[in-house]
Every structure is written in C-alpha cells, then in structure tokens.
ROTORPA-489282 format. One record per residue: residue number from 1; residue in one letter; x, y, z of N, C-alpha, C, CB in turn. Coordinates in Angstrom, 1 decimal. Atoms other than C-alpha are relative to their C-alpha. Last residue first. Glycine has a CB too. Layout:
[node NUM, "A", [X, Y, Z], [X, Y, Z], [X, Y, Z], [X, Y, Z]],
...
***
This chain:
[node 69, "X", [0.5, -0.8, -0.5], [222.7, 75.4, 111.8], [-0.5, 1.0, -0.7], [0.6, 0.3, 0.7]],
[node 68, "X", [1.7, 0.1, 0.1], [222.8, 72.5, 109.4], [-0.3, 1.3, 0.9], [-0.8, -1.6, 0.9]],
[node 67, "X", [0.4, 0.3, 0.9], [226.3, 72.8, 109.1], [-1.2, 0.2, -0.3], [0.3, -0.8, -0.1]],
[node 66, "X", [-0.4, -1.8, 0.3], [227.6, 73.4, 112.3], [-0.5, 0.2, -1.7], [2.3, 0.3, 0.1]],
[node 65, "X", [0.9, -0.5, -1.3], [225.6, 69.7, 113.6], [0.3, 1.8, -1.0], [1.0, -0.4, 2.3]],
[node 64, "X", [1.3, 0.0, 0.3], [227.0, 68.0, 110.3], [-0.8, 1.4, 0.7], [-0.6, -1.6, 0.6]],
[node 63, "X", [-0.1, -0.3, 1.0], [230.7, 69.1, 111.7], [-1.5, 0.3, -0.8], [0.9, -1.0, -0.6]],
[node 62, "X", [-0.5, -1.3, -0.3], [229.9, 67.9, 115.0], [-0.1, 0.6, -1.5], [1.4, 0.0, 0.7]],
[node 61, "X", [1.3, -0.9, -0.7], [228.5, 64.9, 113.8], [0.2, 1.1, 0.3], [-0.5, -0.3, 1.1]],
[node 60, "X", [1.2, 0.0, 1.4], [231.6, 63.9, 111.5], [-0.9, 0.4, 0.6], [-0.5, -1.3, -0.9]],
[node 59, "X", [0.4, -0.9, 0.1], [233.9, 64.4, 114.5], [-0.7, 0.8, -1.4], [0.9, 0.4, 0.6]],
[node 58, "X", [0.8, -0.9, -0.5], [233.8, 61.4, 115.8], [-0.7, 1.1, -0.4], [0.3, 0.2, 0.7]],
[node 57, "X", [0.6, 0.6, -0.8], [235.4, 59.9, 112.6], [-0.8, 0.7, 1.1], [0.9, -0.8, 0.3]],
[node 56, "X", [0.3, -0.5, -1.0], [236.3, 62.1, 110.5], [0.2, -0.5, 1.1], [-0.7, 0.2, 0.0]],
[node 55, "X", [-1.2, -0.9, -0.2], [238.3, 60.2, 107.8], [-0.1, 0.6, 1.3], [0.1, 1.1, -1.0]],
[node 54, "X", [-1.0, 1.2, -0.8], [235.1, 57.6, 107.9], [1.5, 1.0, 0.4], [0.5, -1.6, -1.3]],
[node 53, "X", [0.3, -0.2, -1.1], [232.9, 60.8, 106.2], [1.1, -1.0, 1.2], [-1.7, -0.2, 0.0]],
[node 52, "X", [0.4, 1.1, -0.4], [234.4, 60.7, 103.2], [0.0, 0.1, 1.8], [0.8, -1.0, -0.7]],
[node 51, "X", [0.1, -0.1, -1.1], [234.2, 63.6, 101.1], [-0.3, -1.0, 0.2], [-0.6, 0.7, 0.5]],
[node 50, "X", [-0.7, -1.6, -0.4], [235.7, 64.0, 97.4], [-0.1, 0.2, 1.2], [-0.5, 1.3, -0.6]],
[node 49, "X", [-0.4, -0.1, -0.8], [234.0, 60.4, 96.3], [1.1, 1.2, 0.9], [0.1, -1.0, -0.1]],
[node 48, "X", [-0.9, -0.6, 0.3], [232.7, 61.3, 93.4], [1.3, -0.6, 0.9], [-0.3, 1.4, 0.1]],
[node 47, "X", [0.1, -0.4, 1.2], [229.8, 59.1, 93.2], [1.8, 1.0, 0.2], [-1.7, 0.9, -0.2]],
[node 46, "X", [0.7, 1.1, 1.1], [229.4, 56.2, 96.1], [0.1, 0.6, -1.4], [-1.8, -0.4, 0.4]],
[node 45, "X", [-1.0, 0.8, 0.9], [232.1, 58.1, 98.2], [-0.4, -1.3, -1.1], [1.0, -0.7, 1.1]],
[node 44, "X", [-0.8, 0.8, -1.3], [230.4, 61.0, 99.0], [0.5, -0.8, -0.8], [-0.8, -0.7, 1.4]],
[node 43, "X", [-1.3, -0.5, -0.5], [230.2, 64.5, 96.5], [0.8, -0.9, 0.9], [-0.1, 1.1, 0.8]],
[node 42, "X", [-1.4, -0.1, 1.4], [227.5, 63.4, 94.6], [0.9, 0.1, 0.6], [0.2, 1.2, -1.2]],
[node 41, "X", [0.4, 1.5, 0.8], [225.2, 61.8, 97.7], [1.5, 0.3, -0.8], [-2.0, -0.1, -1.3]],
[node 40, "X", [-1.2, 1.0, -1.3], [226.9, 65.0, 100.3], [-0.7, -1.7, -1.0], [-0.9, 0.1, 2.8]],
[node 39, "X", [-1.3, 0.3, -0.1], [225.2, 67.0, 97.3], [1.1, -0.9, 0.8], [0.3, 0.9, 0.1]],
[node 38, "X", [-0.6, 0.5, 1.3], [221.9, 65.7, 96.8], [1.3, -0.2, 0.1], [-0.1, 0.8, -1.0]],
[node 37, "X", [0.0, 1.2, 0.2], [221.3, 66.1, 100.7], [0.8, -0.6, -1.0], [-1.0, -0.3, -0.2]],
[node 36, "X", [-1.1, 0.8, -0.7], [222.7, 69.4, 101.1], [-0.4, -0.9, -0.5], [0.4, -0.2, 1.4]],
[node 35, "X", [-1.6, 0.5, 0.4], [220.6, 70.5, 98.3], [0.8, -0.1, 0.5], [0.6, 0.4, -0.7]],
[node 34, "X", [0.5, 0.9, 1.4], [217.0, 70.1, 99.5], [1.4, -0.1, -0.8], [-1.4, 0.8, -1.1]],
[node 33, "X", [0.0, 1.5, -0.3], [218.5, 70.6, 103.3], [-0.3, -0.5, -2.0], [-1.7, -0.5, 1.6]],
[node 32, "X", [-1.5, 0.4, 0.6], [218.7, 73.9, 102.4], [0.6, -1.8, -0.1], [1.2, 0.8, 1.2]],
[node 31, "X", [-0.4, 0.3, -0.9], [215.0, 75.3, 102.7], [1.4, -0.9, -0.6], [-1.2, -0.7, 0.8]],
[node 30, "X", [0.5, 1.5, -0.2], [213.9, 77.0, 99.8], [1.0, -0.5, 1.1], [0.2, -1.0, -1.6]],
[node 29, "X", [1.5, 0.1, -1.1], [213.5, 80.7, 99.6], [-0.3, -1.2, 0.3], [-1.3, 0.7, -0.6]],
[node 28, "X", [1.1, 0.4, 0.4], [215.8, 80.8, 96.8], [-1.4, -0.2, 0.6], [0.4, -0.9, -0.3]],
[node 27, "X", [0.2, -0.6, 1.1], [218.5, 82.9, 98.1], [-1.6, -0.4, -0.8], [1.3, -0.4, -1.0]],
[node 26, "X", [0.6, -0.9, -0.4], [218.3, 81.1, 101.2], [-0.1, 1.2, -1.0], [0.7, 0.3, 1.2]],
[node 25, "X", [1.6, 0.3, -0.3], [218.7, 78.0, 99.4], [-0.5, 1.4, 0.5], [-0.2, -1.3, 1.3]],
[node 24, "X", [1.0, 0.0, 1.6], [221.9, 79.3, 97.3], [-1.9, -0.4, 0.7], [0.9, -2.0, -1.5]],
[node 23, "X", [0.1, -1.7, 0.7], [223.5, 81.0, 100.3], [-1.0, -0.5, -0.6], [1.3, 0.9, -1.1]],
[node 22, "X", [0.7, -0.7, -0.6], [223.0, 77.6, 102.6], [-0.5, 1.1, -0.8], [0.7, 0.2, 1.1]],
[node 21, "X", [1.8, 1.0, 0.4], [224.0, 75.4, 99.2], [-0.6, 0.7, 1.2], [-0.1, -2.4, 0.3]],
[node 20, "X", [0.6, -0.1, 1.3], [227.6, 77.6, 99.3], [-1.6, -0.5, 0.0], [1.0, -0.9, -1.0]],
[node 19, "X", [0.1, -1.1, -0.6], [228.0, 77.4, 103.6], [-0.5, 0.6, -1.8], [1.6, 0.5, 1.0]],
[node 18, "X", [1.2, 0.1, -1.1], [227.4, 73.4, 103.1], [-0.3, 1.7, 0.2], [0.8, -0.9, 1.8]],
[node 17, "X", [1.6, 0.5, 0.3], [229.4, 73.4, 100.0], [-0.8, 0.1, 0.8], [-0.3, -1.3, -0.2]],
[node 16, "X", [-0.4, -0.9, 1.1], [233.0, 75.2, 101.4], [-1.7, 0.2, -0.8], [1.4, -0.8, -1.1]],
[node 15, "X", [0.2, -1.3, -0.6], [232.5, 73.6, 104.9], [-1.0, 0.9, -1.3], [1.8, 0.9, 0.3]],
[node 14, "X", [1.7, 0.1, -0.7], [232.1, 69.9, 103.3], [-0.5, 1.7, 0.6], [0.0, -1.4, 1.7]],
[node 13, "X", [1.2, -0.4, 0.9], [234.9, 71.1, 101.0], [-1.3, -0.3, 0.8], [0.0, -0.8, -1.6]],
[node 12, "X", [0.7, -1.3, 1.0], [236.9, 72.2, 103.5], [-0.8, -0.1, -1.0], [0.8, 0.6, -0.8]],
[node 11, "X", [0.7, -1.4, -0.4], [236.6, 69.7, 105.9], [-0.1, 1.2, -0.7], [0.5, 0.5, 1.1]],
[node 10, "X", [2.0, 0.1, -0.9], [236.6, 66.6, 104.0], [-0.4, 0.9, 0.6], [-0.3, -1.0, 1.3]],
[node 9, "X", [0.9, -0.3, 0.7], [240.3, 68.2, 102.3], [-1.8, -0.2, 0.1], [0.5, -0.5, -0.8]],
[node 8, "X", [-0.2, -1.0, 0.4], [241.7, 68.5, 105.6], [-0.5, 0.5, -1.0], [0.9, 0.1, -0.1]],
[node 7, "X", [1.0, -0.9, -0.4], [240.7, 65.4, 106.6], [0.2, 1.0, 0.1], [-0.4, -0.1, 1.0]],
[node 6, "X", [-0.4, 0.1, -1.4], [241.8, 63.3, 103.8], [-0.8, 0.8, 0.9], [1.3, 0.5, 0.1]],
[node 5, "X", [0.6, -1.0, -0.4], [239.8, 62.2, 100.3], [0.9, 0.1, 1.8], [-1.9, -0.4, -0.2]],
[node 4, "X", [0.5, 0.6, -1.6], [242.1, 59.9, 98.4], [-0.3, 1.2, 0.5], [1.2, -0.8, 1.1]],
[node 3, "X", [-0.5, -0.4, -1.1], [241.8, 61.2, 94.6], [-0.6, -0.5, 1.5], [0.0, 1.4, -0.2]],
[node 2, "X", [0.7, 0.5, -1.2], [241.2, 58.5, 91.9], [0.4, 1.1, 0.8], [0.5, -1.5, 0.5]],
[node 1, "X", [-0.8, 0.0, -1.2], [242.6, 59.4, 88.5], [-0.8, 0.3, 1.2], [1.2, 1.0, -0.2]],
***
C-alpha cells in the first residue's frame, strides 16, 4: 500500500530526519550532509517515497536552508 506524501507529513519527517542524521553525524564526528543525502534518495519519491518535495513548492528551499544550518 502506497502512501500519498502531504505537506504536513513532508515537514515532519524531513524535520524529524534532518534534526535525527544532524545528532547522529555530530555524534560521529562526520559531517551531516553524508547522511542527509542518502536519506532524502530513500525517503524521496524514486524509493520510498514518504517526502516529496513538489508538495512544498517554494517552500522546499527554505526548509532545505533550516536544515543544513
């Protein structure tokens, strides 16, 4: 069973992962970017699809931007 990704669920789990894969890099001493990437691959709409950036629209950069800080 297929779930449609809205923008309620795009922002929490992109929040939920992006603020989880910050802990786990800075835990590791490894810069975070090495598992955002993977994950926004598994998690977008070519593998799980659970976040889809199109829902956002503008405000998919913003989001990215708070993210990476």
């Amino acid at each position: 069973m297929q779930i449609e990704p809205t923008i309620l669920s795009t922002i929490s789990l992109s929040v939920f992962f992006g603020i989880l894969l910050q802990v786990v890099g800075e835990k590791l001493k490894t810069p975070a970017i090495i598992f955002l990437m993977p994950a926004g691959i598994l998690l977008g709409p070519q593998f799980l699809n659970w976040i889809d950036a199109s829902t956002l629209g503008c405000g998919f950069e913003v989001l990215i931007s708070l993210e990476l800080v």
